[in-house]
C-alpha positions in Angstrom: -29.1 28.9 18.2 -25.8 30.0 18.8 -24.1 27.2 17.5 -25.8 27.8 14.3 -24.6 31.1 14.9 -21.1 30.4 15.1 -21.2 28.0 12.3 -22.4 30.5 9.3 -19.6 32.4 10.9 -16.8 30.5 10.5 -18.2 29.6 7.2 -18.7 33.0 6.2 -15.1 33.8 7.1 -13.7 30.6 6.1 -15.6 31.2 2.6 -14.2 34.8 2.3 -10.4 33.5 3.2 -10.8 30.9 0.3 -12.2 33.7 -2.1 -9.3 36.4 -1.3 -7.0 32.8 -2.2 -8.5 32.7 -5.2 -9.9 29.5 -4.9 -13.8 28.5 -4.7 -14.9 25.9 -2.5 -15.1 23.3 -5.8 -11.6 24.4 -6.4 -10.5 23.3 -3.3 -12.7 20.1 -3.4 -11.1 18.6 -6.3 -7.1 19.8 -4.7 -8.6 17.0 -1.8 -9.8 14.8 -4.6 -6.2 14.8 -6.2 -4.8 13.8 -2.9 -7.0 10.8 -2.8 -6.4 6.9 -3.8 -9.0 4.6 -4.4 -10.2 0.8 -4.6 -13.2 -0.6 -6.3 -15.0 -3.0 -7.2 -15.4 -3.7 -11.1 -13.9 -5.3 -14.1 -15.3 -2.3 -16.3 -16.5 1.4 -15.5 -19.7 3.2 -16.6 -21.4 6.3 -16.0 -23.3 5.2 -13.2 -20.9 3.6 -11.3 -19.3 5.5 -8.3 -16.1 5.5 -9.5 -17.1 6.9 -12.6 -18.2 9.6 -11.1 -15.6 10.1 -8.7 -13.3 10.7 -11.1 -15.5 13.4 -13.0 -14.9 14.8 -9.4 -11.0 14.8 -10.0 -9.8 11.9 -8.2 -6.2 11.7 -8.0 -5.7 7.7 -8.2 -7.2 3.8 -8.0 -5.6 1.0 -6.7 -6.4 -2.2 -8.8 -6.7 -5.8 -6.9 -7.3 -9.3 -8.8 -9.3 -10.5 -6.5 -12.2 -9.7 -4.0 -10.6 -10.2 -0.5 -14.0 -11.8 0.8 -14.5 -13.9 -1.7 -10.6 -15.2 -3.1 -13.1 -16.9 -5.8 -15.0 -13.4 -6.9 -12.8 -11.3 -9.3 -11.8 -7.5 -7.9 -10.3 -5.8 -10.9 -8.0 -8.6 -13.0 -9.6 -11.1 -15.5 -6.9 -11.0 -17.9 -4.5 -8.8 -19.9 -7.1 -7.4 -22.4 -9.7 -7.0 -20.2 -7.0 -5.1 -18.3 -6.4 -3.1 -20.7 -9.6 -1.8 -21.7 -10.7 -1.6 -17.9 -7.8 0.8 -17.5 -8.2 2.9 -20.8 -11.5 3.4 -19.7 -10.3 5.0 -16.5 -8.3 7.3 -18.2 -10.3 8.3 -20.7 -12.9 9.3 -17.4 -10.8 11.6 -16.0 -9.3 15.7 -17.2 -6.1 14.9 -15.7 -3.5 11.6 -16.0 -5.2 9.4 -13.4 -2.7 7.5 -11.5 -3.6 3.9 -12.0 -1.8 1.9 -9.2 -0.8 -1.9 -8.1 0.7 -3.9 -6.1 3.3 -5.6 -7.9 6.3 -6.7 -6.5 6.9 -10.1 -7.5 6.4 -13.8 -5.1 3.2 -13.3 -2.8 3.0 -10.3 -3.7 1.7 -9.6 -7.3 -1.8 -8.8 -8.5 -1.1 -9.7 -12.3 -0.5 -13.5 -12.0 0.6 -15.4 -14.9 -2.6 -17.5 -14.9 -4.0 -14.7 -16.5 -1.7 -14.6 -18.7 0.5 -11.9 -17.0 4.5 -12.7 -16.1 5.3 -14.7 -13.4 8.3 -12.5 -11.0 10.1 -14.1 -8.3 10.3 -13.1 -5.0 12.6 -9.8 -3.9 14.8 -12.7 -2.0 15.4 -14.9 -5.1 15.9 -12.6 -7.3 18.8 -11.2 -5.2 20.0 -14.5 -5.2 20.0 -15.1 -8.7 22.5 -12.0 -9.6 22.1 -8.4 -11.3 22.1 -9.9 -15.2 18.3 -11.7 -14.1 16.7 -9.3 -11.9 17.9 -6.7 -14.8 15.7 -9.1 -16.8 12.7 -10.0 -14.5 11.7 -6.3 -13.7 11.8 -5.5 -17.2 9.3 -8.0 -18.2 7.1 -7.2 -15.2 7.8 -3.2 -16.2 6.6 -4.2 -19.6 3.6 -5.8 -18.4 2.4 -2.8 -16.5 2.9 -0.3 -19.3 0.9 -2.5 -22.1 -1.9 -3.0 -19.2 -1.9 0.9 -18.8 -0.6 0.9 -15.2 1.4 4.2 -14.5 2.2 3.2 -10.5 3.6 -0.1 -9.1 3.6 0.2 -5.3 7.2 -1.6 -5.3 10.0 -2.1 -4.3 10.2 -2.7 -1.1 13.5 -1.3 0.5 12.8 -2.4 4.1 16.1 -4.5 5.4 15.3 -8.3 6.5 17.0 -8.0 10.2 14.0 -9.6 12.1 14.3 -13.3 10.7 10.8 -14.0 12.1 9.2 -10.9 10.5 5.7 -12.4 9.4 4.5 -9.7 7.1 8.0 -8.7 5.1 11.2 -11.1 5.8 9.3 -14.5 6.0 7.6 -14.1 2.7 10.9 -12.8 0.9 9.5 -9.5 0.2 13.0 -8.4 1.7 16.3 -8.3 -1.0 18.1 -8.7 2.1 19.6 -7.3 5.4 22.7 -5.7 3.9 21.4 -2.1 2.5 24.0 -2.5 -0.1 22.5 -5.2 -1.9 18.8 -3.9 -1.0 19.9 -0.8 -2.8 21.3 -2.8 -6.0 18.5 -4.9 -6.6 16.2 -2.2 -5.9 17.7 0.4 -8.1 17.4 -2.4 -10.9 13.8 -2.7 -10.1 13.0 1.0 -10.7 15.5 2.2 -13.6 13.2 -0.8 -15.3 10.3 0.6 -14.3 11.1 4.7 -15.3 12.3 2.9 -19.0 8.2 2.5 -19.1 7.8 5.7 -17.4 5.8 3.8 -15.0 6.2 5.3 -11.5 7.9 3.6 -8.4 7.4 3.4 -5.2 9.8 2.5 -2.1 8.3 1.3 1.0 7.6 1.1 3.6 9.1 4.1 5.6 10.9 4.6 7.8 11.3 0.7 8.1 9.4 -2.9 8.4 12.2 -5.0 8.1 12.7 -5.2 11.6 8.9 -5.3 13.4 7.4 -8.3 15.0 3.6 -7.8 14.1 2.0 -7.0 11.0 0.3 -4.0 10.5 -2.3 -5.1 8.5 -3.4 -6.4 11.5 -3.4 -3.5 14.2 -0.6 -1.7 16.3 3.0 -2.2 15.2 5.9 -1.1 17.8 9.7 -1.1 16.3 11.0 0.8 19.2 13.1 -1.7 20.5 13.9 -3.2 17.3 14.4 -0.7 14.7 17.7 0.5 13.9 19.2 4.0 11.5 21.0 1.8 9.0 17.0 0.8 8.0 17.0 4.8 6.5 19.9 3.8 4.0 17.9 2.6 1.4 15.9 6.2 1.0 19.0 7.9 1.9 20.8 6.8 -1.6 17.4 6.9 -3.9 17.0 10.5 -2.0 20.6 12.0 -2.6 20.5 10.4 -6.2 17.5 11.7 -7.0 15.8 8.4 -8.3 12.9 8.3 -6.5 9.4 9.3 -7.2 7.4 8.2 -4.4 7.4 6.6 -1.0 4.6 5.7 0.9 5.1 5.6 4.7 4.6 2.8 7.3 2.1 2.0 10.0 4.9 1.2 13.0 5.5 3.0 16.1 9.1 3.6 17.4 8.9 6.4 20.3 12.5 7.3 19.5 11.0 9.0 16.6 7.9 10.1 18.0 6.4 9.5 21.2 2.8 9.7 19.9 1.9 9.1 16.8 2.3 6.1 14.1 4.6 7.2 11.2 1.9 7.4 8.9 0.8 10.1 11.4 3.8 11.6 12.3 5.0 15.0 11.5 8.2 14.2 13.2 8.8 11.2 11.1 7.4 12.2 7.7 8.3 15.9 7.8 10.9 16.6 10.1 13.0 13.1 9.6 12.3 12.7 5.6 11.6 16.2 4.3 14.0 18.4 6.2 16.5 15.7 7.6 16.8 13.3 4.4 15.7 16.1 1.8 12.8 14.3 0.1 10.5 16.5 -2.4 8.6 13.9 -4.2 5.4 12.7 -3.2 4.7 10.8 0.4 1.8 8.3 0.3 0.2 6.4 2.8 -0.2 3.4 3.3 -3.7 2.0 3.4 -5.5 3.8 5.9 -8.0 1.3 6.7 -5.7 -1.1 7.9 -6.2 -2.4 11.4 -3.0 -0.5 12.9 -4.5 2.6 12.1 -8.7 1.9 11.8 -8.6 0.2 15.4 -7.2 3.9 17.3 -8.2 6.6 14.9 -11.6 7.6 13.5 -11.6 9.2 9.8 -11.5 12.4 10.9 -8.5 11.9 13.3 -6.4 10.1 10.3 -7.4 12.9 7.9 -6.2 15.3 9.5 -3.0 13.8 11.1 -1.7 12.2 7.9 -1.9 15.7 5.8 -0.8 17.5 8.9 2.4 15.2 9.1 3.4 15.7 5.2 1.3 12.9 3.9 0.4 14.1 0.3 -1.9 11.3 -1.2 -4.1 9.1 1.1 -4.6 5.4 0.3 -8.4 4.0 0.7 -8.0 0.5 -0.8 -11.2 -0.6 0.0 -10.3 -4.1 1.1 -10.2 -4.7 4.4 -13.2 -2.9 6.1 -16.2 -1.1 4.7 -15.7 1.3 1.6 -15.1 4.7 2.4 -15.9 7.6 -0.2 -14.2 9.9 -1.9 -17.3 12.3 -0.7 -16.6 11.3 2.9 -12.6 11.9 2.0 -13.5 15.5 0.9 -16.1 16.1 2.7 -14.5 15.6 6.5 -10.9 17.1 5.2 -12.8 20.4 3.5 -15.0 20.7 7.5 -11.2 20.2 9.1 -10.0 23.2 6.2 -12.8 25.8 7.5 -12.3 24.9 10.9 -8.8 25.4 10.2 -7.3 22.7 11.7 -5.5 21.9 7.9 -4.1 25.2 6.6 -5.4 25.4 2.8 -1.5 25.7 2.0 -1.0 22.1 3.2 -3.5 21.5 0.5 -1.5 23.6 -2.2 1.2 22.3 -1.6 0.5 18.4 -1.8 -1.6 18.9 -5.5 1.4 21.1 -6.4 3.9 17.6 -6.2 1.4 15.6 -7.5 1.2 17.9 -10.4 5.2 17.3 -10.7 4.7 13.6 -10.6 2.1 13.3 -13.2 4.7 15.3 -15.5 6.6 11.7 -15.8 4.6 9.6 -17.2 
């Protein structure tokens, strides 16, 4: 009984607090929503499918895959261009706001639009460096262009992580890397997102603060750079920051208790507040990284991740829905509105985030 109690009073308060804000409890539902990016299944939307009506709910973003991870032979999202196309104009047309429609497109292993489906082939990050300035001018135009008519507005590229561990599995082995000088990482990368901004299609440089240099793959579970990580592995954001050419930048699951002695950088307020917001000066928007991969899903329950990510200055939170079991927007809002009342998120937090997302959806 008196935990019922105490319950209707901290909701009574926490209802009251909102209301002398300004803001009702749907108001603040749909600022969660906005923060939120989501996979799904489906090569076309409709009324009664759940992402349909999680947009009507003010979901910030998707994330589009070609194909269905547990089946490679099942199709995700991708059939070809025109279907594409309409799959994506129906998103849009869905939602009250611009809906960031986002992809993983980087070019070599990495690329969702493949040119069996009639999309442009793009070399790996390593060739391309190799090839000069003059081609990878011309390759990430052609893969800019493909985006834009296909009605993507975010590519989840380039990567800007250095190739120093020559037996990284997950980013230097795959040539996902333009290289282990930052110089020539930042030329080819700077390439890659002046082409994308002449679509006004949004960039996104990853993986922060660096996965260049880690043994393990975080896809798979815990990730320590510690020993391995070095400073000159922050150049890359360092020059996009100070030049103000970057829009987003989605953080890393690696550990390196040099930075923080607890916490993942996707968790980290030392990492992703104190070390890019106040020591690098970075404004735009900070993503995570998918949050249901194993190096986070294996030592933190939804609640946990919630709350550390926002709390460290994470302002949109990547579900892709790929590699465990779908989690819902209504669980997303759901757990982080509970975590708002029992104010262990501070509604500002909250504010704050939807107010640069707002900034970001005023470029494309």
């Amino acid at each position: 009984m008196q935990k019922k109690v105490l319950v209707l009073v901290v909701l009574f308060f926490g209802l009251n607090l909102f209301a002398n804000n300004g803001y009702s409890k749907q108001d603040i539902e749909k600022m969660i929503a906005k923060m939120v990016v989501l996979g799904f299944h489906g090569e076309k939307v409709n009324s009664n499918d759940e992402i349909y009506k999680d947009i009507k709910a003010g979901l910030g973003g998707v994330i589009l895959f070609d194909k269905d991870p547990n089946d490679k032979n099942k199709i995700k999202n991708v059939r070809d261009k025109e279907q594409l196309k309409n799959l994506n104009s129906q998103l849009q047309a869905v939602s009250k706001q611009k809906l960031l429609i986002s992809i993983d497109q980087e070019g070599g292993i990495v690329q969702r639009l493949k040119s069996d489906a009639g999309f442009v082939n793009t070399p790996k990050a390593i060739d391309v460096a190799l090839k000069g300035e003059a081609f990878a001018k011309q390759t990430y135009k052609l893969l800019a262009k493909d985006l834009k008519e296909s009605g993507i507005n975010v590519d989840f590229a380039p990567v800007v992580d250095l190739a120093i561990n020559k037996n990284n599995k997950v980013i230097v082995t795959r040539g996902r890397s333009f290289g282990e000088n930052p110089k020539e990482v930042i030329k080819y990368s700077s390439i890659f997102v002046e082409e994308l901004k002449k679509q006004k299609v949004i960039s996104v440089l990853k993986h922060f603060p660096g996965h260049g240099s880690s043994l393990a793959d975080s896809h798979l579970g815990f990730v320590d750079i510690t020993k391995t990580w070095s400073e000159k592995e922050l150049e890359p954001y360092k020059y996009f920051i100070k030049n103000n050419k970057v829009d987003m930048i989605m953080t890393a699951h690696v550990f390196n208790k040099n930075l923080d002695e607890t916490y993942p950088a996707t968790l980290s307020y030392e990492i992703n507040t104190k070390l890019l917001r106040y020591k690098l000066g970075f404004d735009g928007v900070l993503i995570s990284d998918d949050l249901q991969m194993q190096a986070i899903s294996k030592h933190y329950d939804l609640k946990q991740t919630l709350t550390l990510a926002i709390n460290s200055g994470v302002n949109m939170l990547l579900f892709a829905n790929q590699l465990a079991k779908p989690i819902t927007l209504k669980q997303i809002v759901d757990t982080v509105y509970s975590q708002i009342l029992s104010e262990e998120i501070s509604l500002e937090t909250i504010i704050e985030a939807n107010k640069k997302i707002d900034s970001l959806l005023s470029k494309i």
